[in-house]
N, CA, C and O atoms as a GROMACS GRO file, in nm:
protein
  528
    1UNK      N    1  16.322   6.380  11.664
    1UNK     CA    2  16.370   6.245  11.681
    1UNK      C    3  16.443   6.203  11.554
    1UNK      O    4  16.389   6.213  11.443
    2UNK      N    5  16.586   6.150  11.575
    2UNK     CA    6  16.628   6.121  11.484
    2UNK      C    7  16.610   5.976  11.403
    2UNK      O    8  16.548   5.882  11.454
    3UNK      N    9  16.664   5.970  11.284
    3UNK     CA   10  16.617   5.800  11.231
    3UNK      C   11  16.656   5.711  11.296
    3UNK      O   12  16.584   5.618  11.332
    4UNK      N   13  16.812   5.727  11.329
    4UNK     CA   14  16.868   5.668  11.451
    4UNK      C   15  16.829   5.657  11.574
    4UNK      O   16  16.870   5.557  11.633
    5UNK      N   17  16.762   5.725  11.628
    5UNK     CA   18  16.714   5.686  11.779
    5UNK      C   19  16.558   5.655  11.799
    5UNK      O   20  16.489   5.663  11.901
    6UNK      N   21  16.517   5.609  11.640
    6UNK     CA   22  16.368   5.599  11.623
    6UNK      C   23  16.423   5.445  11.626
    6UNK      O   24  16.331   5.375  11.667
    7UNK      N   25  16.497   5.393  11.608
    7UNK     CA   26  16.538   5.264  11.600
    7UNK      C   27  16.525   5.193  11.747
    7UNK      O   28  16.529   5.073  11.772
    8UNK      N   29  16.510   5.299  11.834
    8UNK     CA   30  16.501   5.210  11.984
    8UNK      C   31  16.355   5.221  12.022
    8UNK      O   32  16.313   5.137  12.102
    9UNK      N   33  16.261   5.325  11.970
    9UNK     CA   34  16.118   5.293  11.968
    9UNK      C   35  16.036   5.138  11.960
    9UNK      O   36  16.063   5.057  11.871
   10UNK      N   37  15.963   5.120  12.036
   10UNK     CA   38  15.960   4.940  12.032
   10UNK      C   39  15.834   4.980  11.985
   10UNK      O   40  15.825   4.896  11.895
   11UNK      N   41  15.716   5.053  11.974
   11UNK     CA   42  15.577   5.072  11.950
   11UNK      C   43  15.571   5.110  11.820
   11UNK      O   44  15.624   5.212  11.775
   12UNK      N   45  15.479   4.996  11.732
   12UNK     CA   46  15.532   5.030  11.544
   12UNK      C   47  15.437   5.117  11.541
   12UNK      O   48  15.463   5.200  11.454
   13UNK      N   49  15.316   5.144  11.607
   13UNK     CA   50  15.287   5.288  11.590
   13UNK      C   51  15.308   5.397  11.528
   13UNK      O   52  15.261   5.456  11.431
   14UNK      N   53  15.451   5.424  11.668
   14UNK     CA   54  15.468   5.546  11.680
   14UNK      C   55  15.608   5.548  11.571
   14UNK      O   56  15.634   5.652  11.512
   15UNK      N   57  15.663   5.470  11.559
   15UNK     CA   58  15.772   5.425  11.468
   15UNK      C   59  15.699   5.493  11.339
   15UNK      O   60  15.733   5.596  11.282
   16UNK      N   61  15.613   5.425  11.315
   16UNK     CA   62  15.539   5.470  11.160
   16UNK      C   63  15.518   5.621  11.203
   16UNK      O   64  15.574   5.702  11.128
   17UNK      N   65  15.465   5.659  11.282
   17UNK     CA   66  15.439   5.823  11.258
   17UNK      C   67  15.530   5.880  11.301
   17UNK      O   68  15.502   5.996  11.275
   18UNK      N   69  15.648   5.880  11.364
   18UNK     CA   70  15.749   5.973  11.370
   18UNK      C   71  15.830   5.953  11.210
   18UNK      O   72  15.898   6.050  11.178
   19UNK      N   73  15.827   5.884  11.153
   19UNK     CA   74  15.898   5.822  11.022
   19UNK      C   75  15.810   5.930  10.911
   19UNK      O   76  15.868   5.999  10.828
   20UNK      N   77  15.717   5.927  10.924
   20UNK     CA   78  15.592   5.999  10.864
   20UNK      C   79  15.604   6.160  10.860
   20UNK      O   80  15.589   6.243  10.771
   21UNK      N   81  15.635   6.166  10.994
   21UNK     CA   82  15.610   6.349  11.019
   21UNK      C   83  15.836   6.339  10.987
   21UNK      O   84  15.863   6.458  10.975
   22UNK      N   85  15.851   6.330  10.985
   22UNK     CA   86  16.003   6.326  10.906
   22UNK      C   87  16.018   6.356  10.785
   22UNK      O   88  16.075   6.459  10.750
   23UNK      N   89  15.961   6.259  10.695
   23UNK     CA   90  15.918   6.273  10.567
   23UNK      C   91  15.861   6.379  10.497
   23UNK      O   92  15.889   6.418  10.384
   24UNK      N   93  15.778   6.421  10.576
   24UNK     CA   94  15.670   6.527  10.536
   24UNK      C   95  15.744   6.600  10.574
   24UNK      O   96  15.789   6.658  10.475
   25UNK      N   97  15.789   6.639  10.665
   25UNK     CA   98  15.862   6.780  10.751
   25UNK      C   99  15.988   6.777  10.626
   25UNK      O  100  16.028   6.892  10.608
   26UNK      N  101  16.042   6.702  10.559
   26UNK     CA  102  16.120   6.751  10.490
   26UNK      C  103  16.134   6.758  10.316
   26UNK      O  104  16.227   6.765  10.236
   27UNK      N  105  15.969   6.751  10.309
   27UNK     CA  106  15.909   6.727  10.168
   27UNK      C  107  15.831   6.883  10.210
   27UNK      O  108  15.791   6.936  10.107
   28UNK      N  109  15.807   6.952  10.315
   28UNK     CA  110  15.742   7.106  10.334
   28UNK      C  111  15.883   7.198  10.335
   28UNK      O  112  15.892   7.288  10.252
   29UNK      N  113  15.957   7.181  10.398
   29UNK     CA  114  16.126   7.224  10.368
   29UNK      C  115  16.144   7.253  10.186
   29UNK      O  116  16.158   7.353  10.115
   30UNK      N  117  16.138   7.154  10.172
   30UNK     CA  118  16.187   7.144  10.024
   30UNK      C  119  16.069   7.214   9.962
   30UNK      O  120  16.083   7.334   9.939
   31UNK      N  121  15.998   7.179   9.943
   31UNK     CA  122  15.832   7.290   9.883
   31UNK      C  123  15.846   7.407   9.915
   31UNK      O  124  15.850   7.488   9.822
   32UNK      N  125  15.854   7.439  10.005
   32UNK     CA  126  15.872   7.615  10.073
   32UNK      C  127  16.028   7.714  10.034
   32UNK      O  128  16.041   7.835  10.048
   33UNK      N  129  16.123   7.622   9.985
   33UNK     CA  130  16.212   7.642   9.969
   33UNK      C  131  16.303   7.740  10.105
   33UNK      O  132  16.359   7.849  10.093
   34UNK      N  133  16.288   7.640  10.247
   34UNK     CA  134  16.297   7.710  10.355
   34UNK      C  135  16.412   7.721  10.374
   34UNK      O  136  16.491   7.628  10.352
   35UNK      N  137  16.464   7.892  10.439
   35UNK     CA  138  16.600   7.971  10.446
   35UNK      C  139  16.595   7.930  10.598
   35UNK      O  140  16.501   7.900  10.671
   36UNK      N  141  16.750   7.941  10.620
   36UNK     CA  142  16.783   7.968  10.776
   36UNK      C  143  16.713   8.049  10.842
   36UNK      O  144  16.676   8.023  10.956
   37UNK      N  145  16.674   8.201  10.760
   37UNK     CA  146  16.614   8.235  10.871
   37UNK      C  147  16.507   8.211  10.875
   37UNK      O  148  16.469   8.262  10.980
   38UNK      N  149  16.393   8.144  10.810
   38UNK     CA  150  16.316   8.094  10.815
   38UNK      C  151  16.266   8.004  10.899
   38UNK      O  152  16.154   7.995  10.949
   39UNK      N  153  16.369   7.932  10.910
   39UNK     CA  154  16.353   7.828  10.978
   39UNK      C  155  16.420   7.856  11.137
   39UNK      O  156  16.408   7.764  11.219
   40UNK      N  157  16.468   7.940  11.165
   40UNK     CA  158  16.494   7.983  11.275
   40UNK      C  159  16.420   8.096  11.364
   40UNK      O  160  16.427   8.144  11.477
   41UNK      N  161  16.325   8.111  11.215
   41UNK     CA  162  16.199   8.207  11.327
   41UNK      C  163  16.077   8.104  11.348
   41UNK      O  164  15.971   8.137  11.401
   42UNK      N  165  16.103   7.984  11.304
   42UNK     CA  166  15.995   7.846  11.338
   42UNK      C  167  16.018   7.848  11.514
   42UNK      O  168  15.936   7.872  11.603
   43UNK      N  169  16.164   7.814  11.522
   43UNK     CA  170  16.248   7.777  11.608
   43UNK      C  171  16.232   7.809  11.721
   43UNK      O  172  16.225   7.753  11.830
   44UNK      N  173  16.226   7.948  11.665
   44UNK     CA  174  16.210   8.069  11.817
   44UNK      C  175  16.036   8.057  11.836
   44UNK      O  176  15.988   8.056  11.949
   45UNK      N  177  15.969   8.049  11.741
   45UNK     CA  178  15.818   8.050  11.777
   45UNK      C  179  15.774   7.900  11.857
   45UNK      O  180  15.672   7.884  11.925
   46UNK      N  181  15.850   7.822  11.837
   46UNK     CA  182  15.808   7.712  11.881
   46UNK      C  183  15.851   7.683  12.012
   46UNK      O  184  15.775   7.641  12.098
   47UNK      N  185  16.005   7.710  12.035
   47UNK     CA  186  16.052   7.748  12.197
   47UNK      C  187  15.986   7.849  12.269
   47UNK      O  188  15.961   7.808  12.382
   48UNK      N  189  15.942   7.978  12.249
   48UNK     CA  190  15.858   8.050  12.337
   48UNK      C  191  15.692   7.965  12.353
   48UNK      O  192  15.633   7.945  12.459
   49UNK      N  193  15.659   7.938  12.256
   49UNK     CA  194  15.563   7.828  12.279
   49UNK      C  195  15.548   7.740  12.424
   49UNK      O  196  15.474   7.752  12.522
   50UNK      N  197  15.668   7.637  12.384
   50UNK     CA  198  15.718   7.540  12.500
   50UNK      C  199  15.785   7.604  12.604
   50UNK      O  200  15.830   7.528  12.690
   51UNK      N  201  15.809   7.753  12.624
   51UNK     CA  202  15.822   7.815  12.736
   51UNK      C  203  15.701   7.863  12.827
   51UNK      O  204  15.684   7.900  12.943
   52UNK      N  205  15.639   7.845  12.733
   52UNK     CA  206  15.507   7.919  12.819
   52UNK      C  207  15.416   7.794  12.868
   52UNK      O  208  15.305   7.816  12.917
   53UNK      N  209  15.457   7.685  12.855
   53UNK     CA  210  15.378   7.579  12.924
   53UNK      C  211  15.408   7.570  13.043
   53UNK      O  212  15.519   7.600  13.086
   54UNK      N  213  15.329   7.535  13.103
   54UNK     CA  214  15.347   7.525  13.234
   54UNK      C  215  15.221   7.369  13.309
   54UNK      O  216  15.121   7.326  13.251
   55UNK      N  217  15.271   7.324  13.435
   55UNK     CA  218  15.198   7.172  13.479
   55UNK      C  219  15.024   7.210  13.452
   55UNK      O  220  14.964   7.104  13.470
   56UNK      N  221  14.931   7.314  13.419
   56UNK     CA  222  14.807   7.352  13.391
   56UNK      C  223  14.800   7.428  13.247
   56UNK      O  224  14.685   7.456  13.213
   57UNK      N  225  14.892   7.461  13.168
   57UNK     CA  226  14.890   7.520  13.056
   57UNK      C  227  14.936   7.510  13.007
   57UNK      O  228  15.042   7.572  13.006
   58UNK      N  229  14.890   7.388  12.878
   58UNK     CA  230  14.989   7.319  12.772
   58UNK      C  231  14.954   7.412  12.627
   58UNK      O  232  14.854   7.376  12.565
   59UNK      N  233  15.030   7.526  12.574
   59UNK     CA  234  15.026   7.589  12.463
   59UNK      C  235  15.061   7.485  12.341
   59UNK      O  236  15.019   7.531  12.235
   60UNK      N  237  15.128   7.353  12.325
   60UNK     CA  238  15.134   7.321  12.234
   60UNK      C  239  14.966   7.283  12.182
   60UNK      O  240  14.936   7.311  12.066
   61UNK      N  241  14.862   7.220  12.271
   61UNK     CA  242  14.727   7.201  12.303
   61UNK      C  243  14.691   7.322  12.164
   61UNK      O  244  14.681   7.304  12.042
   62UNK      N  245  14.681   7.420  12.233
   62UNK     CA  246  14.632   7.563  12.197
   62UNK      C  247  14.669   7.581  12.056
   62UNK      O  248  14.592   7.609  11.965
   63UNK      N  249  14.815   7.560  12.046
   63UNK     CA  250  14.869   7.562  11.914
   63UNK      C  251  14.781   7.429  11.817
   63UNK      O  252  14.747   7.454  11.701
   64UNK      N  253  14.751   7.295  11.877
   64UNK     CA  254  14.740   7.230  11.755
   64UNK      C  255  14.590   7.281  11.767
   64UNK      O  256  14.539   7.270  11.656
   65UNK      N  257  14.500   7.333  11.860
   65UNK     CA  258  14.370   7.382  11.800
   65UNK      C  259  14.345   7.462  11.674
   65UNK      O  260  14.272   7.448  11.576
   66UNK      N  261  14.451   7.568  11.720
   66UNK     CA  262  14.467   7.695  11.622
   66UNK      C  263  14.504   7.647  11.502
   66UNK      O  264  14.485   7.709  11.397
   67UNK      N  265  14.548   7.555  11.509
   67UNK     CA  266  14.620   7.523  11.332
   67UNK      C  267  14.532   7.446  11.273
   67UNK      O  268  14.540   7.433  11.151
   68UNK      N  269  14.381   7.346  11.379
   68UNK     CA  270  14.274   7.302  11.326
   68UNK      C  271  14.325   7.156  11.341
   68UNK      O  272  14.245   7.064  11.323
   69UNK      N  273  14.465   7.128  11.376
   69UNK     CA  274  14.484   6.958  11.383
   69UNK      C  275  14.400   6.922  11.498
   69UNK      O  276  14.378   6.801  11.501
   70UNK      N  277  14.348   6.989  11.591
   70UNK     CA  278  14.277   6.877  11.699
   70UNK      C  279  14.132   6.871  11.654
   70UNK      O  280  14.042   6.822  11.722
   71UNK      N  281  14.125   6.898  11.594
   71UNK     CA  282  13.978   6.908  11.555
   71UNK      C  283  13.935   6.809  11.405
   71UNK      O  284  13.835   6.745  11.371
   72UNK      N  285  14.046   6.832  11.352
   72UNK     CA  286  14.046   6.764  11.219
   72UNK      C  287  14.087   6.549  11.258
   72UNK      O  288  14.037   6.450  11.203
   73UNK      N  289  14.202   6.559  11.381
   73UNK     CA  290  14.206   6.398  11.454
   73UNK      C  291  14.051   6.350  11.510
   73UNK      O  292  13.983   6.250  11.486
   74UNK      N  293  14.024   6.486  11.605
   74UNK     CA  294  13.873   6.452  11.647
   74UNK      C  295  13.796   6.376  11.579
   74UNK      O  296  13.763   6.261  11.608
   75UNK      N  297  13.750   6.472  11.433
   75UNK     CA  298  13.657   6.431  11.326
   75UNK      C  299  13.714   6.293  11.260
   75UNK      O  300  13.633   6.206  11.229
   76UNK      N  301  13.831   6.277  11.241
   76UNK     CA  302  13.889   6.176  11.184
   76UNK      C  303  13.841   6.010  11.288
   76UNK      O  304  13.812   5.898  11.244
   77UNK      N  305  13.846   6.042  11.386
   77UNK     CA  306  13.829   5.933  11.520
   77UNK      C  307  13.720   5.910  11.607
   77UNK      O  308  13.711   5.834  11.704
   78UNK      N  309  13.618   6.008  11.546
   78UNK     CA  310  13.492   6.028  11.588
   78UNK      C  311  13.383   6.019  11.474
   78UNK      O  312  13.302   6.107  11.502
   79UNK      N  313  13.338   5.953  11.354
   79UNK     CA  314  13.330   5.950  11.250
   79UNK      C  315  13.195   5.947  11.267
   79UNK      O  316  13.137   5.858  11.329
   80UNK      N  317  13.135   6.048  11.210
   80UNK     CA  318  12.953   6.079  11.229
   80UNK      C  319  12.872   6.051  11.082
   80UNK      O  320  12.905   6.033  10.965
   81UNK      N  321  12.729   6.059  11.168
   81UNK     CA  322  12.650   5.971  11.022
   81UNK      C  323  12.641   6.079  10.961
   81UNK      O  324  12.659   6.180  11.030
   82UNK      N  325  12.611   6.095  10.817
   82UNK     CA  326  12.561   6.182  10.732
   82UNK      C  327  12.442   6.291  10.798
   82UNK      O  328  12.336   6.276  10.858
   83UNK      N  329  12.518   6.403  10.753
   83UNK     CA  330  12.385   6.515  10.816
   83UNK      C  331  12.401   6.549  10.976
   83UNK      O  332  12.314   6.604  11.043
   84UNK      N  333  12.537   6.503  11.026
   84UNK     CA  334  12.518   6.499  11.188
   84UNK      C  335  12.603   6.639  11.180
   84UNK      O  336  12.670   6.666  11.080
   85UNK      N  337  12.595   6.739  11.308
   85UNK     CA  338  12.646   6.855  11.289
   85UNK      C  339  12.853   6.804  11.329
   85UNK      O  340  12.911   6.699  11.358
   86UNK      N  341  12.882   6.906  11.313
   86UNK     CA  342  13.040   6.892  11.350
   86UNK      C  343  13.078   6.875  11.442
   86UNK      O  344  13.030   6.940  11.534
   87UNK      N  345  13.213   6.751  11.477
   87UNK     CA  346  13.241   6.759  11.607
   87UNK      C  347  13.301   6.897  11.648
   87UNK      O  348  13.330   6.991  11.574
   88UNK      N  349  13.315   6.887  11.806
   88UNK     CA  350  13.380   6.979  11.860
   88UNK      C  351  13.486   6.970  11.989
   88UNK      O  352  13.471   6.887  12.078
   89UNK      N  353  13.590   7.061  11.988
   89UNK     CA  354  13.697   6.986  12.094
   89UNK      C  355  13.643   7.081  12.246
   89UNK      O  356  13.547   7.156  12.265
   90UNK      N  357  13.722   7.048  12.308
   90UNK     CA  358  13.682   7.103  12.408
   90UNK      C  359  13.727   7.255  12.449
   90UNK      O  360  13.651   7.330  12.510
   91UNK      N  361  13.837   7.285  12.414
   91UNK     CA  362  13.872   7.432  12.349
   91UNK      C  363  14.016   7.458  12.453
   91UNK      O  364  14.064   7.390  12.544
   92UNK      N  365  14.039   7.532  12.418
   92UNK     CA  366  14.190   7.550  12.451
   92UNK      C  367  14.186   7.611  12.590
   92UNK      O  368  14.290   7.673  12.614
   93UNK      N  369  14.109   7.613  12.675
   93UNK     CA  370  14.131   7.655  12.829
   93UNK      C  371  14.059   7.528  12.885
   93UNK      O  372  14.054   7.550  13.006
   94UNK      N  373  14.028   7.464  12.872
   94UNK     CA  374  13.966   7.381  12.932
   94UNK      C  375  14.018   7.282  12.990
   94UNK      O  376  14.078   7.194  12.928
   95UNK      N  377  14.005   7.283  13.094
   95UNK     CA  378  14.072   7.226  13.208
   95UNK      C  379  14.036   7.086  13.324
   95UNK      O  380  14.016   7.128  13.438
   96UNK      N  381  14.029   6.972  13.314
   96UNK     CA  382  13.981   6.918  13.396
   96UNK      C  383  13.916   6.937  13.562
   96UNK      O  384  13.831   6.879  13.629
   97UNK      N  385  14.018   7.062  13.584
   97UNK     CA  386  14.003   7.077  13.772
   97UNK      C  387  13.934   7.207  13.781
   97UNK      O  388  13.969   7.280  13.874
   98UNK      N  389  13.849   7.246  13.706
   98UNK     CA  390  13.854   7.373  13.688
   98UNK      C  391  13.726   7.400  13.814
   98UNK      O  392  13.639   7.317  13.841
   99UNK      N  393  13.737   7.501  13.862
   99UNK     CA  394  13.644   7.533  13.977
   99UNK      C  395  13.470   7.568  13.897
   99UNK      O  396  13.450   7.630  13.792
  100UNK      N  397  13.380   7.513  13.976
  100UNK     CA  398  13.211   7.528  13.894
  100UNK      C  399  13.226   7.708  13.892
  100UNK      O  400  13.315   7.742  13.970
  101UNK      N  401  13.158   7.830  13.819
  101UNK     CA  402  13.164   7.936  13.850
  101UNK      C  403  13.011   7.966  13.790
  101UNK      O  404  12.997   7.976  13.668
  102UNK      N  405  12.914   7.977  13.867
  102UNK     CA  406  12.750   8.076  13.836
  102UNK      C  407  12.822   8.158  13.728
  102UNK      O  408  12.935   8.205  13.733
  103UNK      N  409  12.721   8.168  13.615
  103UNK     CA  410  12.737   8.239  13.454
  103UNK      C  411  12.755   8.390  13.542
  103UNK      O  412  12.867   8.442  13.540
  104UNK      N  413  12.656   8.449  13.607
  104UNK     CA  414  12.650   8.586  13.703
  104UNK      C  415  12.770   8.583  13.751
  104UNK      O  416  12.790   8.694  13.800
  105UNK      N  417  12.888   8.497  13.768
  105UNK     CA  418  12.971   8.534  13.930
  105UNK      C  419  13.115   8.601  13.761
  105UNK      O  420  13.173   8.710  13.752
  106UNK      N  421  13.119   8.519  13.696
  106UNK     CA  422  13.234   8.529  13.625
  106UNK      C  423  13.207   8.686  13.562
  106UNK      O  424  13.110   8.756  13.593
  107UNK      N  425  13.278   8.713  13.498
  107UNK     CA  426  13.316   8.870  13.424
  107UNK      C  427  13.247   8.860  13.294
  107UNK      O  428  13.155   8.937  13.268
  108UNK      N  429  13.278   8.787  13.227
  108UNK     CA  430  13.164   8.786  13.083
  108UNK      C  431  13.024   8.758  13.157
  108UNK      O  432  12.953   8.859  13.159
  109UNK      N  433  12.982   8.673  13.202
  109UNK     CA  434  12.853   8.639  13.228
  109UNK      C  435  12.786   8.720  13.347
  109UNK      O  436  12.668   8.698  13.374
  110UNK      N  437  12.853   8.804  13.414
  110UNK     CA  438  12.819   8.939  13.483
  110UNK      C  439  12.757   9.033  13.368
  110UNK      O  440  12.644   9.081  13.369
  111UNK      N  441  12.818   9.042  13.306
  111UNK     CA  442  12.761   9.164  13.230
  111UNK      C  443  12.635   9.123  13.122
  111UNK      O  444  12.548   9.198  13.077
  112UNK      N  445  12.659   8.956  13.091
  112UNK     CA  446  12.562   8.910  13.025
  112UNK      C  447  12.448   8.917  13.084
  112UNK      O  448  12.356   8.972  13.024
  113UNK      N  449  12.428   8.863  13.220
  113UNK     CA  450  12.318   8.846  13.325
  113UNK      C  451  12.259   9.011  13.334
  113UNK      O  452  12.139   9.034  13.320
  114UNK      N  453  12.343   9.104  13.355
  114UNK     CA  454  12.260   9.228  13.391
  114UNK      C  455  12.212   9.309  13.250
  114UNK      O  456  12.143   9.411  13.256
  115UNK      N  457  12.258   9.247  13.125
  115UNK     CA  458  12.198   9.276  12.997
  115UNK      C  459  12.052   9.201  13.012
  115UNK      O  460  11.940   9.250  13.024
  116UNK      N  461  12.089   9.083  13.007
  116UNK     CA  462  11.946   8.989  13.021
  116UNK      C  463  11.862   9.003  13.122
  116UNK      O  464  11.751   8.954  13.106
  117UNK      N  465  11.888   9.067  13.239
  117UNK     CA  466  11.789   9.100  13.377
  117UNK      C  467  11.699   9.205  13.315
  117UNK      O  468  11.578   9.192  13.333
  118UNK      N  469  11.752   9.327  13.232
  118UNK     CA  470  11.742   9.437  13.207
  118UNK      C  471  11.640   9.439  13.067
  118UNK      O  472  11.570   9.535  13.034
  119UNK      N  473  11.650   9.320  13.003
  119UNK     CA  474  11.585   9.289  12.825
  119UNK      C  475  11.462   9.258  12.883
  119UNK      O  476  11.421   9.266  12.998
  120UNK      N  477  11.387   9.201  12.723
  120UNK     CA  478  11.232   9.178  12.757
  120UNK      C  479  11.266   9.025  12.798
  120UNK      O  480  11.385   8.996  12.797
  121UNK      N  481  11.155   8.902  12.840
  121UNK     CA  482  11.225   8.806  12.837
  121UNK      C  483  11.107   8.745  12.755
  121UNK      O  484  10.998   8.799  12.738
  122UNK      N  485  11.142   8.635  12.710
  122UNK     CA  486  11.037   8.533  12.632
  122UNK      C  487  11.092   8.392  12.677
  122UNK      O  488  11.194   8.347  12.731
  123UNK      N  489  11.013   8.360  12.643
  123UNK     CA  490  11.065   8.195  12.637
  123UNK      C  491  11.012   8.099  12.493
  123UNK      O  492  10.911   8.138  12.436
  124UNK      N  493  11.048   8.040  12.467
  124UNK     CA  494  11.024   7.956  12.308
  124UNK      C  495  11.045   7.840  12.359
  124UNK      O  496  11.108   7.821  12.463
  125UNK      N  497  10.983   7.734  12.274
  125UNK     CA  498  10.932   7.585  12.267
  125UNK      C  499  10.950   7.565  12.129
  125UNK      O  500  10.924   7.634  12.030
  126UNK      N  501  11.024   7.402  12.155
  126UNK     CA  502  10.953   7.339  11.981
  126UNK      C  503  10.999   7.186  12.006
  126UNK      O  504  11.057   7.140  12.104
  127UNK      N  505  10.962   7.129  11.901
  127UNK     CA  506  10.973   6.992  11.886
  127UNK      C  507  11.056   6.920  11.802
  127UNK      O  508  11.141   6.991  11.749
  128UNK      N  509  11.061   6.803  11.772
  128UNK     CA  510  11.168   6.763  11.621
  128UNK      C  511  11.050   6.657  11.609
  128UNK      O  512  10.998   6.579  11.689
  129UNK      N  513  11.027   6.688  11.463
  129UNK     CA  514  10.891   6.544  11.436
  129UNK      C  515  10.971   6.508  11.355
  129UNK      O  516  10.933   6.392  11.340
  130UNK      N  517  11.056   6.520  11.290
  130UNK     CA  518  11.129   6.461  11.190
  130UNK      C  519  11.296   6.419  11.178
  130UNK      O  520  11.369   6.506  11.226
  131UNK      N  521  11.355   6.318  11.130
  131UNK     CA  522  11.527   6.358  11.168
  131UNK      C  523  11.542   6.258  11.027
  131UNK      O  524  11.519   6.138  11.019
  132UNK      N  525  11.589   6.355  10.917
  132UNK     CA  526  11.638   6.283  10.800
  132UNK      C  527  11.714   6.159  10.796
  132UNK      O  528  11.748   6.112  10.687
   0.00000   0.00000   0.00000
């Protein structure tokens, strides 16, 4: 988005953060001291990216997991008390419509189930008497 057509944005929001990731995007340019071709193998990684999305499989999703930004907004917007374990996103296949599947019926949890049919079994108990 250019500066110019950020000018028809009515939401100061998003005004402020496209203004933002501009800035920065060309304060990492300048730091990296980035070449054409450099920046044209961004280009190509980022179009096969956005080629491979599709109306159930959004890779940019996947991409900001992998790079740790969805997780790092999460924590940022989800703000936990001292001592609480880490948030977590929901992970990069995860799908709203997704069909229920028995742990046994799927392919990992087939082979898990007939490991575990096959082991000793136990079972364990415990309590929490305490929470700092």
């Amino acid at each position: 988005m250019s500066m110019q057509s950020m000018r028809t944005v009515q939401d100061e929001r998003m005004k402020f953060i496209f203004k933002s990731l501009v800035t920065h995007l060309h304060d990492f340019v300048r730091e990296t001291s980035l070449t054409t071709e450099d920046w044209m193998t961004a280009i190509h990684f980022l179009t096969e990216t956005g080629q491979k999305c599709t109306d159930i499989r959004q890779e940019f999703i996947l991409l900001s997991d992998t790079l740790g930004v969805s997780a790092l907004v999460d924590s940022m917007n989800n703000v936990k008390p001292p001592n609480a374990t880490e948030n977590t996103v929901l992970g990069p296949y995860h799908t709203e419509d997704a069909h229920m599947v028995e742990c046994k019926d799927s392919r990992l949890g087939s082979l898990v189930h007939r490991r575990l049919s096959s082991a000793i079994k136990s079972f364990h108990s415990s309590r929490v008497l305490d929470v700092l």
